[in-house]
Wavefront OBJ file of the C-alpha trace (Angstrom):
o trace
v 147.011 142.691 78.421
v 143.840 141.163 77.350
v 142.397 141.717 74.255
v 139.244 144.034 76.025
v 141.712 145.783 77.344
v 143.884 146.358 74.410
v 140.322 147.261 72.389
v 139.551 149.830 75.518
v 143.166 151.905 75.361
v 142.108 151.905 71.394
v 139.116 153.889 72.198
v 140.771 156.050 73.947
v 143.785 156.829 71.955
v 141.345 157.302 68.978
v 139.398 159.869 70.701
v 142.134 161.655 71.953
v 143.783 161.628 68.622
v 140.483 163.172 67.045
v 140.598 165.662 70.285
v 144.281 166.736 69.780
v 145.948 165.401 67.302
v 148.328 163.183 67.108
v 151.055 165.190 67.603
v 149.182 166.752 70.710
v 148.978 163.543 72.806
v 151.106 162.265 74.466
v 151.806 158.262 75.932
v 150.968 159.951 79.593
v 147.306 161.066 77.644
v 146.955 157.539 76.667
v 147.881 155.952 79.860
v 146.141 158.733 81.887
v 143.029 158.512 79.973
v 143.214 154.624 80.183
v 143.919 154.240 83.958
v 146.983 152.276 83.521
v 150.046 152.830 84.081
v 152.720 154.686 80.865
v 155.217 151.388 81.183
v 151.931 149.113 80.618
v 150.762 151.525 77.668
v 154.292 150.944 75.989
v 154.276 147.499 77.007
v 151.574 146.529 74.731
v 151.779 149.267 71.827
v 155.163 149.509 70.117
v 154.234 153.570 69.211
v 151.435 156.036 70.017
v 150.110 155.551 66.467
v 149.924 151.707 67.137
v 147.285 152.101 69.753
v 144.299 152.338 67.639
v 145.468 149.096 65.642
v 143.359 147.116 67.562
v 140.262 149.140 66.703
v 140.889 149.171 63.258
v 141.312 145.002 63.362
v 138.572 144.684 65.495
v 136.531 146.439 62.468
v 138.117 144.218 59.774
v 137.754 141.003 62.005
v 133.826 141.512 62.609
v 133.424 142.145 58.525
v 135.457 139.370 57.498
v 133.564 137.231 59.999
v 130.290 137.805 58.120
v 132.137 137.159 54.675
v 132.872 134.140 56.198
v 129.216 133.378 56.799
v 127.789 134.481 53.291
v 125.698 131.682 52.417
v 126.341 130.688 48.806
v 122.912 131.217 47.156
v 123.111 134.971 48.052
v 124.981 137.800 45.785
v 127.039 139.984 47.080
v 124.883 143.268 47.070
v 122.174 140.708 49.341
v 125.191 139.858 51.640
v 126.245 143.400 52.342
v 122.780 144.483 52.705
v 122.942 142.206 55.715
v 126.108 143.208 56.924
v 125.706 146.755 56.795
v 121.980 146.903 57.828
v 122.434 149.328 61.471
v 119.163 147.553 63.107
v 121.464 144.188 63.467
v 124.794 145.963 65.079
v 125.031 147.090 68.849
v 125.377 149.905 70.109
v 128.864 149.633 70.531
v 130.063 148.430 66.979
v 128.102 151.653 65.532
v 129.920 153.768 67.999
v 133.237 151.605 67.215
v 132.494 152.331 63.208
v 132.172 156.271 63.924
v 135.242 156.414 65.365
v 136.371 154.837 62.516
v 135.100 156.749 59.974
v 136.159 160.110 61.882
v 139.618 158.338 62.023
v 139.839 157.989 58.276
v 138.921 161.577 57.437
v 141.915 162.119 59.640
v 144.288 161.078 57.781
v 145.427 163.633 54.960
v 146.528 165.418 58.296
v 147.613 162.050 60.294
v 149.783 159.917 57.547
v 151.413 158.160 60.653
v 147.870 156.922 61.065
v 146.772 156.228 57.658
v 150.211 154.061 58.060
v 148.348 151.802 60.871
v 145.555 151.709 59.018
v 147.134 149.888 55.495
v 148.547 147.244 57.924
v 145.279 146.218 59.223
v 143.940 146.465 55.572
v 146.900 143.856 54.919
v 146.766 141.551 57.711
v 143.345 140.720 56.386
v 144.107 139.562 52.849
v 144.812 136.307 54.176
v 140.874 136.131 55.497
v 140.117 137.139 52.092
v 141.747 135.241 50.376
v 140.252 132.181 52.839
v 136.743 133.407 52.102
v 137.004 133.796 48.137
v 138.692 130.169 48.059
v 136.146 128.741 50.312
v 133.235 130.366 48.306
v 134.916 129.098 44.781
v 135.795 125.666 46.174
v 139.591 126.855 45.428
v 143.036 126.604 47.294
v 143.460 129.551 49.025
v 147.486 130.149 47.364
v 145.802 129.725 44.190
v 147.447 132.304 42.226
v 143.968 133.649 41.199
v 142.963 133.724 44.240
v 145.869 135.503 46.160
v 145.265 137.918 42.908
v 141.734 138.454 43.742
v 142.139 138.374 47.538
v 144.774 141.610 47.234
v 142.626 143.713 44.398
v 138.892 143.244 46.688
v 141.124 144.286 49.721
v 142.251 147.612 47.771
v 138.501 148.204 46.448
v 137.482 147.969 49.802
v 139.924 150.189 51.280
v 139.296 152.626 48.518
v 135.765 152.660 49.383
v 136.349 153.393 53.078
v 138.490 156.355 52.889
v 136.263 157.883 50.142
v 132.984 157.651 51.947
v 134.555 158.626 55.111
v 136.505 161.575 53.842
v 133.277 162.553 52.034
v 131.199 162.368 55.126
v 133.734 164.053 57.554
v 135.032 166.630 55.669
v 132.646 167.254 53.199
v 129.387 166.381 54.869
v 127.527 163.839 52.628
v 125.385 161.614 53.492
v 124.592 158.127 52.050
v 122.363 155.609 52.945
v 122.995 152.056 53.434
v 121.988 150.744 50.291
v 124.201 153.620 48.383
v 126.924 152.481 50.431
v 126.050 148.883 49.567
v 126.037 149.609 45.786
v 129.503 151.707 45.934
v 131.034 148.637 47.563
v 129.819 146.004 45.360
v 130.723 147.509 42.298
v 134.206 148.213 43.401
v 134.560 144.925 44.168
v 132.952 143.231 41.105
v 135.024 145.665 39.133
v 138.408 144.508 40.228
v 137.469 140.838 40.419
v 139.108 138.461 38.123
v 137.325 135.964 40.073
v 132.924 135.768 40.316
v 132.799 135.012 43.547
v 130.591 138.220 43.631
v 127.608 136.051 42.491
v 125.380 133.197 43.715
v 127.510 130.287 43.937
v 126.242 126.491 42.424
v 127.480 123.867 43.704
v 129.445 121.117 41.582
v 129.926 117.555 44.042
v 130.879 115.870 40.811
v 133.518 118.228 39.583
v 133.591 120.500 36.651
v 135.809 117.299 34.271
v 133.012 115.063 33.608
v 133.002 113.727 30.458
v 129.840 114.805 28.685
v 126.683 112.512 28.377
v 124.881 111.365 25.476
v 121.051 111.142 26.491
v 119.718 110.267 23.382
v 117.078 107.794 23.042
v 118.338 104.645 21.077
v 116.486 104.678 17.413
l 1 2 3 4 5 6 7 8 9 10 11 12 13 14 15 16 17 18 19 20 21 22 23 24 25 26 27 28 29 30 31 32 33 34 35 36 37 38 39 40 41 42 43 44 45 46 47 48 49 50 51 52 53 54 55 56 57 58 59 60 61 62 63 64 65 66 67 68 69 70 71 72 73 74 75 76 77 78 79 80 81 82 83 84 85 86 87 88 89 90 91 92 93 94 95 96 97 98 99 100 101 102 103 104 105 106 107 108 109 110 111 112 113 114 115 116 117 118 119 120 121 122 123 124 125 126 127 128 129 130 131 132 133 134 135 136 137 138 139 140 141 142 143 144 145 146 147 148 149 150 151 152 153 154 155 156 157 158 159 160 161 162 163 164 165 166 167 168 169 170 171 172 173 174 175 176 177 178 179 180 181 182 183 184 185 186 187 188 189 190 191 192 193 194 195 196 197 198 199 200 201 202 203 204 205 206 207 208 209 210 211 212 213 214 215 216 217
């Protein structure tokens, strides 16, 4: 199965989910509402549960993709500005990232889906851990790194079940730049790393040897 296809029985398993419940849908709901076959369904999607993994990487993938493109003179509350600003996302990723969100505020009631969820969450601490190196002109196994990599993932999470539970179930609104400011200072308050700010480059290294510029007397 392609990976449009894969993404398309994700919709639909997350809608039904929000529709019925988990428990309340069954592989024949998936398949049905799919137009494929049950044997393809279970071909592709090791449980029911599993069939919304692809949204929820899809999500990750797209955000990670603009870390990835964070150009170095830019801190990370200008970055996420960017990233999060809804006149620069299609139609579809907005519809993609409700789905999400309504997802989330499942989960006190859906654990088996909160369960999909942390394994997207820790797929992607390799592309963190990527983009932080990259950024710091670090390895990427650097122990700080991995350290770093695993504690932004967590704030990040963290941030995305709280605004989404608030939202849901609670009915709060934010805006993007309250978003924007909720994220960035969970993430500069769990980094041992500041990769958070403008970055200056250093061709030369950081072990020069210091230089005397004194005029001669």
């Amino acid at each position: 199965m392609q990976d449009d296809a894969r993404l398309a029985v994700s919709r639909q398993a997350a809608r039904l989910f929000l529709e019925r419940g988990v428990s309340g849908t069954s592989g024949d709901d998936i398949a049905e509402a799919s137009g494929l076959s049950k044997r393809t369904v279970w071909r592709y999607f090791r449980t029911k549960e599993s069939c919304v993994e692809p949204l929820f990487a899809q999500s990750w993938n797209r955000f990670a993709l603009q870390l990835q493109r964070w150009p170095r003179n830019l801190s990370l509350e200008a970055h996420l500005a960017d990233c999060f600003d809804l006149e620069k996302q299609s139609a579809e990723e907005i519809a993609d990232g409700i789905l999400i969100v309504r997802l989330i505020a499942a989960f006190p009631d859906e654990p088996d889906l909160r369960s999909t969820w942390l394994l997207s969450y820790h797929d992607g601490e390799e592309q963190m851990m990527a983009i932080i190196a990259d950024r710091l002109d670090r390895l990427r196994n650097d122990f700080d790194v991995r350290l770093c990599a695993a504690a932004v993932m967590c704030a990040i999470r963290t941030i995305d079940e709280t605004i989404s539970l608030a939202a849901v179930r609670y009915g709060q609104t934010f805006t993007t730049a309250e978003v924007v400011a909720r994220m960035s200072r969970a993430i500069r308050a769990v980094s041992n790393l500041p990769f958070c700010d403008p970055v200056v480059l250093k061709p030369f290294g950081d072990d020069l040897p210091a230089v005397d510029d004194r005029q001669p007397s």
